[in-house]
PALUMVO-349614 format. One record per residue (C-alpha): x, y, z. Coordinates in nm, 2 decimals, decimal comma. Layout:
N
bagu xx=X | yy=Y | zz=Z .
...
This chain:
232
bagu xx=0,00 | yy=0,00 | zz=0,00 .
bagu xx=0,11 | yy=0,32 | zz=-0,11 .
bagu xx=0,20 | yy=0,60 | zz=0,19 .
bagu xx=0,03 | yy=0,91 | zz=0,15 .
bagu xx=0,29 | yy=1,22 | zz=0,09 .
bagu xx=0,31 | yy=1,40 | zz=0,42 .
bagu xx=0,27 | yy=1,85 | zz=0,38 .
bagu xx=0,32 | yy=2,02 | zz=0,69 .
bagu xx=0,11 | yy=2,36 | zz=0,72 .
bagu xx=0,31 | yy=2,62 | zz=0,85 .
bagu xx=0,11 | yy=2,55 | zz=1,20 .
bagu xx=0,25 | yy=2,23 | zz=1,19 .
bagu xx=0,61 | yy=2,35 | zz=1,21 .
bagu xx=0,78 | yy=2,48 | zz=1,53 .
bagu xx=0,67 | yy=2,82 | zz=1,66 .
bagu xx=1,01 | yy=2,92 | zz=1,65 .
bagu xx=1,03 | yy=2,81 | zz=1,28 .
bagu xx=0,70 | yy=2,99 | zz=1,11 .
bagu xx=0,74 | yy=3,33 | zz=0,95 .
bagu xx=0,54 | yy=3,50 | zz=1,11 .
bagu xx=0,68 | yy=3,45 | zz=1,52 .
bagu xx=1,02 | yy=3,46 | zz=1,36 .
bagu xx=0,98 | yy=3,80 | zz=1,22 .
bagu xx=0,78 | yy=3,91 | zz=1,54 .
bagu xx=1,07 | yy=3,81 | zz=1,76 .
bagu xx=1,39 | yy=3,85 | zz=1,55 .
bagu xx=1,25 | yy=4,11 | zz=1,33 .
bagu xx=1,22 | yy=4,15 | zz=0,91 .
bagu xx=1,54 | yy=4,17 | zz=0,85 .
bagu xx=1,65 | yy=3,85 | zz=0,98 .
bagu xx=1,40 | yy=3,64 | zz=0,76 .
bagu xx=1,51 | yy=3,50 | zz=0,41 .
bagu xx=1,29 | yy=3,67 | zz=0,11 .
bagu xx=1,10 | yy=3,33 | zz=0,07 .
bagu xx=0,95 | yy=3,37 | zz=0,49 .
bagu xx=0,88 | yy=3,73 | zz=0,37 .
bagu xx=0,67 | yy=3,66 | zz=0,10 .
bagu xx=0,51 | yy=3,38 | zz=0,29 .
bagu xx=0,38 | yy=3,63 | zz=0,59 .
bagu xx=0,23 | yy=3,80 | zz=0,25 .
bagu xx=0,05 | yy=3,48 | zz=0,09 .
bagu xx=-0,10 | yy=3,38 | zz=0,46 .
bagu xx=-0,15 | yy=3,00 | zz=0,32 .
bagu xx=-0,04 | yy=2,78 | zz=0,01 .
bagu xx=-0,22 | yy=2,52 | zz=-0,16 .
bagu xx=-0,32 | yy=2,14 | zz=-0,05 .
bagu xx=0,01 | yy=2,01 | zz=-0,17 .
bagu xx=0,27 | yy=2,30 | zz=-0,03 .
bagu xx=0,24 | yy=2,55 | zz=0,28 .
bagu xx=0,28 | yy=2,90 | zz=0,21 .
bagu xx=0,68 | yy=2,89 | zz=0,25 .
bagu xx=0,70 | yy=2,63 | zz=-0,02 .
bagu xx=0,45 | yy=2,86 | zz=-0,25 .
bagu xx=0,72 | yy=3,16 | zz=-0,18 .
bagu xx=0,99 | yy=2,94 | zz=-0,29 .
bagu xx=0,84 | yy=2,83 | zz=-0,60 .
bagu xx=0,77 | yy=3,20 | zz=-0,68 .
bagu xx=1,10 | yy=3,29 | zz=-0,66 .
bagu xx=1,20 | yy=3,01 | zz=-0,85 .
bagu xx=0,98 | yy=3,05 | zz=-1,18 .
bagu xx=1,01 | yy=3,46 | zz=-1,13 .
bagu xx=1,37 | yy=3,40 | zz=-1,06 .
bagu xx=1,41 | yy=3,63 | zz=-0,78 .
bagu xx=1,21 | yy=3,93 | zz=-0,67 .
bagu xx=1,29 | yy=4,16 | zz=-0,93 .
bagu xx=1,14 | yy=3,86 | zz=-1,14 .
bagu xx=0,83 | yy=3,89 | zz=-0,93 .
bagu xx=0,79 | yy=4,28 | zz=-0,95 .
bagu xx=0,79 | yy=4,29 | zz=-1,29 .
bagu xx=0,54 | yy=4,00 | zz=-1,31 .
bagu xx=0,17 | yy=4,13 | zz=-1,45 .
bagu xx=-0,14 | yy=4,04 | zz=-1,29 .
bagu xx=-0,22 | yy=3,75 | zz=-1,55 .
bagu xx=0,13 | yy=3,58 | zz=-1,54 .
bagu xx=0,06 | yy=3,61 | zz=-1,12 .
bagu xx=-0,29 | yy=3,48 | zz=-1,15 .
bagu xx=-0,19 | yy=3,16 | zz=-1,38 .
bagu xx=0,02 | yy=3,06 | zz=-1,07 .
bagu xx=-0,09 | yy=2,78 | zz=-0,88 .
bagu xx=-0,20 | yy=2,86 | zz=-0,52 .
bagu xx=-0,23 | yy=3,22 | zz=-0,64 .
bagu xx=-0,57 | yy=3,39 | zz=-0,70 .
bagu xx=-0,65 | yy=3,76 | zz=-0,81 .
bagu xx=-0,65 | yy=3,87 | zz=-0,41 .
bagu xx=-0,29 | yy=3,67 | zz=-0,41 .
bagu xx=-0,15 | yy=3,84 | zz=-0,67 .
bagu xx=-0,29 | yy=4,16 | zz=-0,59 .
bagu xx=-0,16 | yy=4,18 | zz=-0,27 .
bagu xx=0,21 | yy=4,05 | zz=-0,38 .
bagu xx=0,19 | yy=4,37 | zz=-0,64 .
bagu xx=0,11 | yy=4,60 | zz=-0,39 .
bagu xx=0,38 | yy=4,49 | zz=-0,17 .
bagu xx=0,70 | yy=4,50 | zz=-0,43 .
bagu xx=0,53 | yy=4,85 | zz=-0,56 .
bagu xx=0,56 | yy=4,99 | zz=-0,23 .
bagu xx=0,91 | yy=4,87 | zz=-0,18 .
bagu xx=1,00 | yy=5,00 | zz=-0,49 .
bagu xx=0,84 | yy=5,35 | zz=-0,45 .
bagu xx=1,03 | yy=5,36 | zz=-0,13 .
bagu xx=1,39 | yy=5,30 | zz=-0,29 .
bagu xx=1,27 | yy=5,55 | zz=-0,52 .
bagu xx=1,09 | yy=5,81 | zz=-0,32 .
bagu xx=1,40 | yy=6,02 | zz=-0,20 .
bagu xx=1,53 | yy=6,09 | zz=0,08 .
bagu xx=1,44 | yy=6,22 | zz=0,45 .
bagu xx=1,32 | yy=6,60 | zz=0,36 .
bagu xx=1,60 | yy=6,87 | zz=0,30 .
bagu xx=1,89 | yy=6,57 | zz=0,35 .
bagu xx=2,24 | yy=6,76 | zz=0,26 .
bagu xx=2,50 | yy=6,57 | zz=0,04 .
bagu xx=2,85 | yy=6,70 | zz=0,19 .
bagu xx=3,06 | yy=6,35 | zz=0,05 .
bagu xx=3,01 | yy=6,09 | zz=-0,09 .
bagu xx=2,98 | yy=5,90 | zz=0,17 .
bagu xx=2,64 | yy=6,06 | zz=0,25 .
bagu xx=2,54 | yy=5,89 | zz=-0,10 .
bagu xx=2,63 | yy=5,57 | zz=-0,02 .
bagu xx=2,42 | yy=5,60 | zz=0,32 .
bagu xx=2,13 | yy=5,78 | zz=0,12 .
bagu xx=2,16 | yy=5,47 | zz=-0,15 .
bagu xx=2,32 | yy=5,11 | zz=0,08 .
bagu xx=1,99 | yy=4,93 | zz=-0,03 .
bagu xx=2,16 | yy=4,94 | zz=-0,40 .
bagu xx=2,40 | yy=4,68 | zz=-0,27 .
bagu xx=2,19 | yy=4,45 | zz=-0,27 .
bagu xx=2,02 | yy=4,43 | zz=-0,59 .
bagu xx=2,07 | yy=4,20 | zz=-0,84 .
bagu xx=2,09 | yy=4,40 | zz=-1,14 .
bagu xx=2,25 | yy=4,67 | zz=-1,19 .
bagu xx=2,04 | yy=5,02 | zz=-1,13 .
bagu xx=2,19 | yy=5,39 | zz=-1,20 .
bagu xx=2,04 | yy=5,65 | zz=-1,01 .
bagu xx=2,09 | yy=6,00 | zz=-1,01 .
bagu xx=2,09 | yy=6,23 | zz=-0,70 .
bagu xx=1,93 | yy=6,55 | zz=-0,78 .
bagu xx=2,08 | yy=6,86 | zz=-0,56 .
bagu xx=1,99 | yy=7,22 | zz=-0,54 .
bagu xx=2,24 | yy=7,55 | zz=-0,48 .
bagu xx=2,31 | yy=7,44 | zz=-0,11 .
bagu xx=2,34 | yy=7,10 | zz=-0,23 .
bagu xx=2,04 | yy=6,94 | zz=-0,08 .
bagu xx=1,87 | yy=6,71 | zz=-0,24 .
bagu xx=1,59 | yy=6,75 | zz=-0,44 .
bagu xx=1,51 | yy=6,42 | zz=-0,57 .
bagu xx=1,68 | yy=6,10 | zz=-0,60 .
bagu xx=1,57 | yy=5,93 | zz=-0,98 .
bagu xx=1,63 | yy=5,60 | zz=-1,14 .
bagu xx=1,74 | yy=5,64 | zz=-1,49 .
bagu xx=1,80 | yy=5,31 | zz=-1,57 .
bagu xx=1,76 | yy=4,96 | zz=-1,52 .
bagu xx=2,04 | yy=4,66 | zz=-1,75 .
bagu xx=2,11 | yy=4,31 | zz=-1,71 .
bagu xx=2,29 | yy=4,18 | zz=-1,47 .
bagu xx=2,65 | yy=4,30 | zz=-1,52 .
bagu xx=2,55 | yy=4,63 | zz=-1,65 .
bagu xx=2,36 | yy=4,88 | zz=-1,75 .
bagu xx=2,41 | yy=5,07 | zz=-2,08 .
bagu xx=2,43 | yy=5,51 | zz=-2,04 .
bagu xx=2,26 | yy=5,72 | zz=-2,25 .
bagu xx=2,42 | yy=6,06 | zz=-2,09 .
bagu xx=2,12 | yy=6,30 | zz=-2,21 .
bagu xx=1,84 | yy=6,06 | zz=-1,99 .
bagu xx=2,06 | yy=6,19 | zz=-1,68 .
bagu xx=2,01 | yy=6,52 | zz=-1,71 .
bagu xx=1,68 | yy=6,53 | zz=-1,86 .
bagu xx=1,59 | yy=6,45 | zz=-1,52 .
bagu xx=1,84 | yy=6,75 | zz=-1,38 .
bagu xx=1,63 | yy=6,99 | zz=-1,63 .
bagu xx=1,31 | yy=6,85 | zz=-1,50 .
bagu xx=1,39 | yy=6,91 | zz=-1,12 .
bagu xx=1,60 | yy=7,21 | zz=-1,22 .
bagu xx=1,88 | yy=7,06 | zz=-1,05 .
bagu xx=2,22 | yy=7,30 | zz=-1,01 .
bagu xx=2,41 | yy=6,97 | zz=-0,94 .
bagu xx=2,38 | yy=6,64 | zz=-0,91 .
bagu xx=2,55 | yy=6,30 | zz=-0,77 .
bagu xx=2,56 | yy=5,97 | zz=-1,05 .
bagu xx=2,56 | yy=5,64 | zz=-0,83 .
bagu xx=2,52 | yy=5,30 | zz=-0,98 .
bagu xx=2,59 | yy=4,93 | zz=-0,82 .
bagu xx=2,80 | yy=4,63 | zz=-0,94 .
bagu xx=2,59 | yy=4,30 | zz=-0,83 .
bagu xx=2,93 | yy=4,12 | zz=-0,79 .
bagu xx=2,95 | yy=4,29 | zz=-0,45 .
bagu xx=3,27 | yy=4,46 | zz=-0,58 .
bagu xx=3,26 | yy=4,85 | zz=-0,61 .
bagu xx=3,59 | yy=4,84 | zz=-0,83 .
bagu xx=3,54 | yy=5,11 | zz=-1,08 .
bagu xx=3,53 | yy=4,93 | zz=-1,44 .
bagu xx=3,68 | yy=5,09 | zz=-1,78 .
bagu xx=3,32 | yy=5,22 | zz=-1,89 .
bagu xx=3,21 | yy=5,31 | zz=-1,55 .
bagu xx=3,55 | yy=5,58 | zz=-1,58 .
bagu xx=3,45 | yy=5,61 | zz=-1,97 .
bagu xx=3,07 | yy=5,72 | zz=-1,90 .
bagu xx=3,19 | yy=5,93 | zz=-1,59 .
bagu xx=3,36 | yy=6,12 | zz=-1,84 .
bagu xx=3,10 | yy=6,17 | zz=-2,05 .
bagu xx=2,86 | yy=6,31 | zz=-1,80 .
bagu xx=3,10 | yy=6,60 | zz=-1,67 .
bagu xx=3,15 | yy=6,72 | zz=-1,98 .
bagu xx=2,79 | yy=6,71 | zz=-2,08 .
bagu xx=2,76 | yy=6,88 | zz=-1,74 .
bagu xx=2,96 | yy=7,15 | zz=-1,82 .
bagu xx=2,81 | yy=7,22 | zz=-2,11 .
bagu xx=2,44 | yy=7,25 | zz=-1,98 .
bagu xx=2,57 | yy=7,41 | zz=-1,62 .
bagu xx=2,49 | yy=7,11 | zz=-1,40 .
bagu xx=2,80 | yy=7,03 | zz=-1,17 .
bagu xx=2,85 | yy=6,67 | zz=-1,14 .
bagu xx=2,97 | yy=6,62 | zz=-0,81 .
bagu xx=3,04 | yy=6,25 | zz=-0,80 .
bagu xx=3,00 | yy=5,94 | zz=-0,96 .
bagu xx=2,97 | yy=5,71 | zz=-0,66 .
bagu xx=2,96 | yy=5,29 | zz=-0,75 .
bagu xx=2,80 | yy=5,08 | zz=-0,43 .
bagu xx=2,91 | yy=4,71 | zz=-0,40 .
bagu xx=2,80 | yy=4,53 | zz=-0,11 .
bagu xx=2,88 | yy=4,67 | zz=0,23 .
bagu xx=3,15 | yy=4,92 | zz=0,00 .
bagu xx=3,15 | yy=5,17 | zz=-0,22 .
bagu xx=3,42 | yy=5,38 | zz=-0,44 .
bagu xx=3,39 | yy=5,74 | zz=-0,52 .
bagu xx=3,56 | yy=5,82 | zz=-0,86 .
bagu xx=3,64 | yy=6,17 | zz=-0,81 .
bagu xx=3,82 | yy=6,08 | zz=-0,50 .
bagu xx=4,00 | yy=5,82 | zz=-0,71 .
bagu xx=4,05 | yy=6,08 | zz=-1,01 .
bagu xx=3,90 | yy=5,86 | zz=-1,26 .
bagu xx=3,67 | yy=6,06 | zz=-1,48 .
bagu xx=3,74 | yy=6,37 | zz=-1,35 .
bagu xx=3,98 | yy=6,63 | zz=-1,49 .
C-alpha cells in the first residue's frame, strides 16, 4: 500500500520556525525573502504550505525583481495564487520599490560621498545593476533621487542625455551619479571611468556640476572623483 505524501502547514512547524513568530521576535530583517513573501500569501495550496508557494515564486520569477515585474495575469496563472494573491504581492514590491525611489528624509544635505552611499546602501543589494541620479539644489540638498536606468545583470548601458533630462526636470544645479555592481565589488570598471567622463563634460556644457559618480558594492563603495578617474 502506497504511503500518503506528508505537507506540513506552517502550523504544523515549530513556533520558533514559522514566518510569522520569527519576524515578530527577530525582526524583518532576519527572515530570508521566501519567509517574507510567505507572511504576504497567509496560506499555500493542498500540496505545499505558504513557504514552499514563496519558494516556487521565486524560482519560476527567478528572484524578486522577477516577481515585480510580473503582470497580474502571469501572477494569476500561478498555482496557489488567486487575483486577491497576486494583488496583494503587487502591492507589496510597488511599495518597496516606491520607497527605494521616493528620496530621501526631507532637506537631506550631500556633503561627501559618503552621504550617498548612506542615502543609496539598499543598491548593494540588488541583483541588477540600477543607476540612479541624485538631484541637488544651490546648497546642495537634495531634491530628488531618480532611477534612470535599469540593465542586465553586469551592466547597465548610459545614454548621458536621460541623466540630465531628469536634472532639467527638477532644475537641479548639481547632481550626484551612483550606480551598483551585483558582484558585491565596487571596483570602478573601464566604462564606468568612460561614462563618468562623458557626463561631466555634458555637465559642463548645460551648467549642471557633477559632483560625484559614486559605484556601491556590497557593504562598500568607491567614489571616482576621490579616485580621479573621470574627472579632470
Amino acid at each position: 500500500m502506497a504511503t500518503a505524501e506528508y505537507h506540513p502547514t506552517i502550523k504544523d512547524l515549530p513556533a520558533e520556525e514559522r514566518p510569522r513568530e520569527r519576524l515578530l521576535s527577530l525582526g524583518p530583517g532576519q527572515l530570508g525573502n521566501q519567509e517574507l513573501l510567505a507572511i504576504l500569501l497567509r496560506t499555500g495550496t493542498a500540496s505545499e504550505n505558504a513557504v514552499a508557494l514563496a519558494q516556487r515564486l521565486l524560482a519560476t520569477f527567478q528572484g524578486l525583481e522577477g516577481l515585480a515585474r510580473a503582470s497580474p495575469v502571469e501572477l494569476c496563472a500561478q498555482r496557489g495564487l488567486g487575483e486577491a494573491k497576486s494583488a496583494q504581492l503587487l502591492a507589496a514590491l510597488e511599495l518597496g520599490r516606491r520607497m527605494a525611489q521616493a528620496g530621501t528624509p526631507e532637506r537631506a544635505q550631500v556633503r561627501s560621498p559618503a552621504d550617498v552611499a548612506g542615502l543609496l546602501a539598499e543598491m548593494g543589494q540588488l541583483e541588477q545593476e540600477h543607476l540612479r541620479v541624485v538631484l541637488l539644489n544651490a546648497r546642495n540638498q537634495v531634491v530628488s533621487i531618480r532611477e534612470v536606468y535599469k540593465g542586465a545583470a553586469d551592466r547597465a548601458t548610459v545614454r548621458v542625455a536621460e541623466i540630465f533630462r531628469e536634472a532639467v526636470r527638477y532644475n537641479a544645479v548639481a547632481l550626484v551619479v551612483a550606480h551598483n555592481h551585483p558582484s558585491g565589488d565596487p571596483s570602478p570598471s573601464p566604462d564606468d571611468i568612460r561614462v563618468t567622463e562623458e557626463i561631466v563634460e555634458a555637465g559642463k556644457l548645460l551648467s549642471v556640476d557633477v559632483l560625484d559618480h559614486v559605484v556601491i558594492g556590497r557593504g562598500r563603495w568607491v567614489s571616482l572623483r576621490e579616485r580621479r578617474l573621470g574627472f579632470k
